[in-house]
N, C-alpha and C positions, 0 to 999 in steps of 0.2 A: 578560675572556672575550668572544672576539665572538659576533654572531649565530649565525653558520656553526659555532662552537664550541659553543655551548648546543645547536644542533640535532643537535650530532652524538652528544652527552650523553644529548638524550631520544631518538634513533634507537637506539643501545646499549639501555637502559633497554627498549624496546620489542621488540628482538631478544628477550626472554627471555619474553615473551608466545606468544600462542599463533597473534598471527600477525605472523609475522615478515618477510614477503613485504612487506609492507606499511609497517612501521620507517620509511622514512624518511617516507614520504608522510604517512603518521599523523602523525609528528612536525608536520610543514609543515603539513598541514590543522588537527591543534588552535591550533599559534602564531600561523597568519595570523587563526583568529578570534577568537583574544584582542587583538587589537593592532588588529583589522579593516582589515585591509590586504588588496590581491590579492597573487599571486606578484612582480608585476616589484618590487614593494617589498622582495620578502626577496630578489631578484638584485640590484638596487641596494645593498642593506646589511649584505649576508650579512658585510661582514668589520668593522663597524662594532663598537664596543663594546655587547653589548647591555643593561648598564644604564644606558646613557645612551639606549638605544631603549625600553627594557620596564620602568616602576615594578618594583619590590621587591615590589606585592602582584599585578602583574598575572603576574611571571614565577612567582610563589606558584600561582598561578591554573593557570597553565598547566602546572607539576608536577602538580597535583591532577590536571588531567584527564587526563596521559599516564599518573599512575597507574592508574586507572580505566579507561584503553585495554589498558593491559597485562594485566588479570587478562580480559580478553575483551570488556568493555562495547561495544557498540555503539558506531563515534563517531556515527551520528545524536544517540544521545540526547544524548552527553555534551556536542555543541553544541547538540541543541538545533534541529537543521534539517534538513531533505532537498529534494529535488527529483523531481517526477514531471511526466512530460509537461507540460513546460516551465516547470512555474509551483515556486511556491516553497511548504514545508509546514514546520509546524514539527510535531514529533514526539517523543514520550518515552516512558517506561516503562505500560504499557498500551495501546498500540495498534501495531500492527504495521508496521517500518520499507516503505516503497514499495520495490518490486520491480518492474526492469524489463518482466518477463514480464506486471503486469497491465497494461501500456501496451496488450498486443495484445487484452486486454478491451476497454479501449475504445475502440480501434483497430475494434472489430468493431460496438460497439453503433453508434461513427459511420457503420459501411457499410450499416446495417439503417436507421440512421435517414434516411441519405440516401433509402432505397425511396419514402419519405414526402414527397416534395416538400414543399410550403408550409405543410406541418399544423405546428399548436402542437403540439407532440410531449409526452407523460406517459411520464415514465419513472421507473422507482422503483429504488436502491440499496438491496441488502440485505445486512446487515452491513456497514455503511457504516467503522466502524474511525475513522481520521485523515480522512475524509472525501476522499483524493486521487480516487476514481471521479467522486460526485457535482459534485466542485469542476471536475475535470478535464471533462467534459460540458457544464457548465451553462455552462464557458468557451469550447466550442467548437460550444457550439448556445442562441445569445442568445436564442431564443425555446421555450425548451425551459423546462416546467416539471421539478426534482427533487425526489421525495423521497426520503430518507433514511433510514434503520434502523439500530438496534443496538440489545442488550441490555445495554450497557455504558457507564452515565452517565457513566465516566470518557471513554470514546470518544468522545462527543456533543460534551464539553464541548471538547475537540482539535477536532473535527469543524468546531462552531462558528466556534471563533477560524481553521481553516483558509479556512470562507468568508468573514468578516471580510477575512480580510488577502489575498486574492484580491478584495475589493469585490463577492464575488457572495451576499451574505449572503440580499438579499431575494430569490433565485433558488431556495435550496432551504430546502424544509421539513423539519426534521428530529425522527422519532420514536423514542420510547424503548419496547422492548419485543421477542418474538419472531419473525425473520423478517416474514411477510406480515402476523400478525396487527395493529397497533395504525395500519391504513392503513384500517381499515374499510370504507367502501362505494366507494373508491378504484378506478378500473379505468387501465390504462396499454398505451402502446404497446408500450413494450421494461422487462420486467426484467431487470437485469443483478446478479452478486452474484459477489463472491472471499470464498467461505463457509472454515472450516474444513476443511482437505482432507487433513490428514498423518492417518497411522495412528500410534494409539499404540505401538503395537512398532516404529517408527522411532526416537523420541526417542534410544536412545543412540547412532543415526547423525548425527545434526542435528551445525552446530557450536553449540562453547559459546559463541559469542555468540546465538545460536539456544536453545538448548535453555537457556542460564539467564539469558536477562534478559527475548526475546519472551515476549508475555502465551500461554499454554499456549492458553486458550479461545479463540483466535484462529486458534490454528495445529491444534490436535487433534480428530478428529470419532471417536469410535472406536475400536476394533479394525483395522478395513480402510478408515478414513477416508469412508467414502459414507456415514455418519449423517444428515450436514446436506441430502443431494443428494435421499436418500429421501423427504425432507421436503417440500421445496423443492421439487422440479419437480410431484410433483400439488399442492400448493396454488397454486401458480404460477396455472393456469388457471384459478382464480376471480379471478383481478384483472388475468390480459389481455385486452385486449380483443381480436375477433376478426379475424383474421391476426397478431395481436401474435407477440413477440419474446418467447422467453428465453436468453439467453447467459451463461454459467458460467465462471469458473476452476476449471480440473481439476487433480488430480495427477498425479503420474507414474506409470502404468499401470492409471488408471484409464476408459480411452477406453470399453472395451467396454463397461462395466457402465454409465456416464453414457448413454452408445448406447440400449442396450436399455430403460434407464428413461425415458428422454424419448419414442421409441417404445411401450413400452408405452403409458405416458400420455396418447397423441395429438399428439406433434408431430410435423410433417414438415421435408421439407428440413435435418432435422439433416444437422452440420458441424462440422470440427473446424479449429482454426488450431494448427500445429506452431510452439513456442519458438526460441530460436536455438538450442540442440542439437537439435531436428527432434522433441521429446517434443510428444505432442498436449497444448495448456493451455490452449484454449478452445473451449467446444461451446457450439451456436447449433441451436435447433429454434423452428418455426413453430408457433403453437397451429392446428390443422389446422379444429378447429370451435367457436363459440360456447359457451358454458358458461353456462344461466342460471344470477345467485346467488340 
């Protein structure tokens, strides 16, 4: 059997999964990283024998994990890797695969922090997850202190090994507990957070790579998903400091009610950045005045 044959075997096998758009690619993306090859390797040897390319345990390997593609899994997790704003994450079962749309988070908090010329910048990540916000920041602002949050020791310990293997380990600090609370007498420039935002009477819209393998507390706030927001933006202003920054990832039709709460609360200059389909998924408001704690 050649390469090009085995590939066309787990492309079949994949068709019967639930995403089938995707069949051959899936295929090509598990094999090349069993074998740790790029593409021009599998154009070069696509007609090759492949067990004279692929051990008896590695091509073992690679059935495994197109099984495990096919009933829906993620292939982050099943490799084991993703990519966010250029850098490299590894990622698995408990913390939430990167999503292009939070690039325009911090896409935003970079525009806020630029306001700040030469200042060492504090900035605090809340529900920090796989650690891609904090990592992604701390990468593109060397003098920028991070900290870090989550309630989810499993997320920390990702979190960790993501600053590790990005070399920005001694950049961010990272804590275990709710939101703003385990930062104590901490005050920062810009908070930024992709808190939980789905409403639970979505779930049996999600797909099922969604809905059965993401970690649910990650993704769910809710009834109408604003749980975490109601939270989050007044305690916000006990730990910015004054003119600080809060900027959010929102849902989808949640603009207004993020609006009127950050208003309420005392922010100005809210603002919203629309995704690539034009849905509003980032609000940004000013703490308009001092808060003593």
């Amino acid at each position: 059997m050649t390469l090009r044959e085995l590939l066309a075997q787990a492309e079949a096998a994949l068709r019967c999964g639930p995403h089938a758009e995707r069949a051959r690619m899936d295929a090509e993306t598990l094999l090349l990283h069993v074998v740790r090859q790029g593409r021009a390797w599998l154009l070069a040897h696509g007609g090759d024998d492949a067990d004279g390319l692929i051990e008896a345990e590695g091509q073992a390997v690679f059935w495994e994990m197109a099984a495990r593609r096919a009933i829906g899994e993620p292939i982050q997790y099943i490799t084991g890797r993703s990519e966010f704003f250029g850098l490299p994450f590894s990622v698995g079962p408990g913390v939430l695969i990167p999503r292009p749309e939070t690039e325009l988070l911090v896409e935003e908090v970079l525009r806020r922090a630029g306001t700040y010329g030469d200042v060492d910048l504090s900035i605090a990540d809340i529900g920090t997850g796989s650690g891609i916000i904090a990592v992604a920041l701390a990468h593109a602002l060397p003098r920028a202190h991070i900290a870090a949050v989550d309630l989810s020791p499993q997320a920390l310990l990702v979190a960790r090994e993501n600053a590790a293997r990005n070399q920005l380990a001694s950049r961010i600090e990272f804590f275990e507990g709710d939101l703003l609370g385990p930062l104590g007498e901490q005050r920062f420039h810009i908070v930024a957070s992709n808190p939980p935002y789905v409403p639970a009477t979505d779930l049996a819209s999600l797909a099922v790579e969604v809905r059965e393998h993401e970690p649910h507390g990650a993704l769910f706030a809710a009834e109408d998903g604003l749980s975490v927001y109601r939270r989050l933006i007044p305690a916000a202003r006990q730990y910015l400091l004054q003119d600080g920054w809060l900027a959010l990832e929102i849902g989808y039709g949640q603009r207004e009610a993020v609006e009127t709460m950050l208003i309420t609360h005392g922010y100005r200059e809210v603002s919203f950045i629309a995704d690539y389909q034009g849905i509003p998924r980032v609000a940004a408001g000013q703490l308009a005045t001092k808060v003593s704690s």
